[in-house]
C-alpha positions in Angstrom: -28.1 52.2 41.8 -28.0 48.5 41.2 -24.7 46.8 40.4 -26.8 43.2 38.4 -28.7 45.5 35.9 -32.2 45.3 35.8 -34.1 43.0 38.0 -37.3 41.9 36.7 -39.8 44.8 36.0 -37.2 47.2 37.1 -37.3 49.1 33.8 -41.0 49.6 33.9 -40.6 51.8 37.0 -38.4 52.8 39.7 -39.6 53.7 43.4 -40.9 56.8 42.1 -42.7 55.4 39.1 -40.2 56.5 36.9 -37.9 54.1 35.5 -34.3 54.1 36.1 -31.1 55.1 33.8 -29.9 52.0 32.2 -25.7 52.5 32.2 -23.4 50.4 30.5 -19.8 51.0 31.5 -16.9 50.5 29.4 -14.7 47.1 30.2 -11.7 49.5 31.0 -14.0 50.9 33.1 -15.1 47.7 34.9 -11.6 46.1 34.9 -10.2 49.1 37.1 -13.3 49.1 39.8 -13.3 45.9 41.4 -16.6 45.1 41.9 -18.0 47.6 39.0 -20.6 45.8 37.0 -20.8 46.6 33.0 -24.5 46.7 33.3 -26.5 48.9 36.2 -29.4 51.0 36.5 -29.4 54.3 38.4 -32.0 56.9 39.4 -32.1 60.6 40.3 -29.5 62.1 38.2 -30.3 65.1 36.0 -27.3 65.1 34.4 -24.0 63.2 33.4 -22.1 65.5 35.7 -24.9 64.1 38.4 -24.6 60.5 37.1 -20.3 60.6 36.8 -20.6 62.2 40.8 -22.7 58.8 41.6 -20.8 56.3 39.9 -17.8 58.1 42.0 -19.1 58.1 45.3 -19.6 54.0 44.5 -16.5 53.5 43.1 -14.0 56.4 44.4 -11.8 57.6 41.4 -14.4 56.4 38.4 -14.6 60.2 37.9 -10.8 61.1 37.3 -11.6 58.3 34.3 -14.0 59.7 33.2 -13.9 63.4 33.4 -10.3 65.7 33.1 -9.5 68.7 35.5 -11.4 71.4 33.7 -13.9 69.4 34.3 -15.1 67.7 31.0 -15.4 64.8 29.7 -11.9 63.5 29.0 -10.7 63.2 25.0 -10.3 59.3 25.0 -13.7 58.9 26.8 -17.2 59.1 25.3 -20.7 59.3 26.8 -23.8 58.5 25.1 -27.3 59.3 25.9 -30.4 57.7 24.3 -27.3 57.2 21.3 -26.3 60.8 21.7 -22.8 61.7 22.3 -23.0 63.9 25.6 -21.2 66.6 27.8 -21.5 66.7 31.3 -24.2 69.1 31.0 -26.7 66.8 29.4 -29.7 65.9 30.8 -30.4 62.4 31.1 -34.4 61.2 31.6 -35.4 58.6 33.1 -35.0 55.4 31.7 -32.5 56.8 29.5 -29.8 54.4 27.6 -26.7 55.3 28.7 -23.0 54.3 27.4 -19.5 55.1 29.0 -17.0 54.0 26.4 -13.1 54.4 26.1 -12.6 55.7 22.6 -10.7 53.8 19.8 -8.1 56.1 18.7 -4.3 55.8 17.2 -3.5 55.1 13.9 
């Protein structure tokens, strides 16, 4: 997982030839994590559930943001796939687009 984003050519093909998740975090999101960048790329993750358990084990408690006790992702939060909203059970491919967005909600 890089914390910059993409470095040059990075998209085109991870270690593995396979190009790495692009993940875009919500500013909440970045705000609460010191050191959290809005913008990183990640590989080996089948899943949200395996990308939320990554982005946890770099920034302890990102998960508990993200995802509520049952576990799911939580009401006010949204994930989005390749522009899809997801679940934790959804795959993600590499090079996929990925979003982690507080929802807008009230009234």
């Amino acid at each position: 997982m890089t914390e910059d984003g993409p470095a040059a050519g990075e998209r085109a093909g991870g270690a593995g030839g396979a190009p790495p998740a692009l993940v875009r975090l919500s500013p909440l999101l970045v705000n609460l994590f010191p050191g959290a960048a809005a913008l990183l790329t990640i590989e080996g993750v089948g899943t949200v559930a395996d990308l939320v358990a990554a982005l946890d084990a770099r920034h302890p408690g990102m998960a508990a943001r993200i995802c509520d006790e049952s576990p799911a992702i939580r009401r006010h939060m949204n994930v989005f796939v390749d522009g899809a909203r997801a679940s934790l059970a959804t795959p993600i491919r590499p090079g996929a687009d990925i979003f982690i967005l507080t929802a807008i909600s009230g009234g």
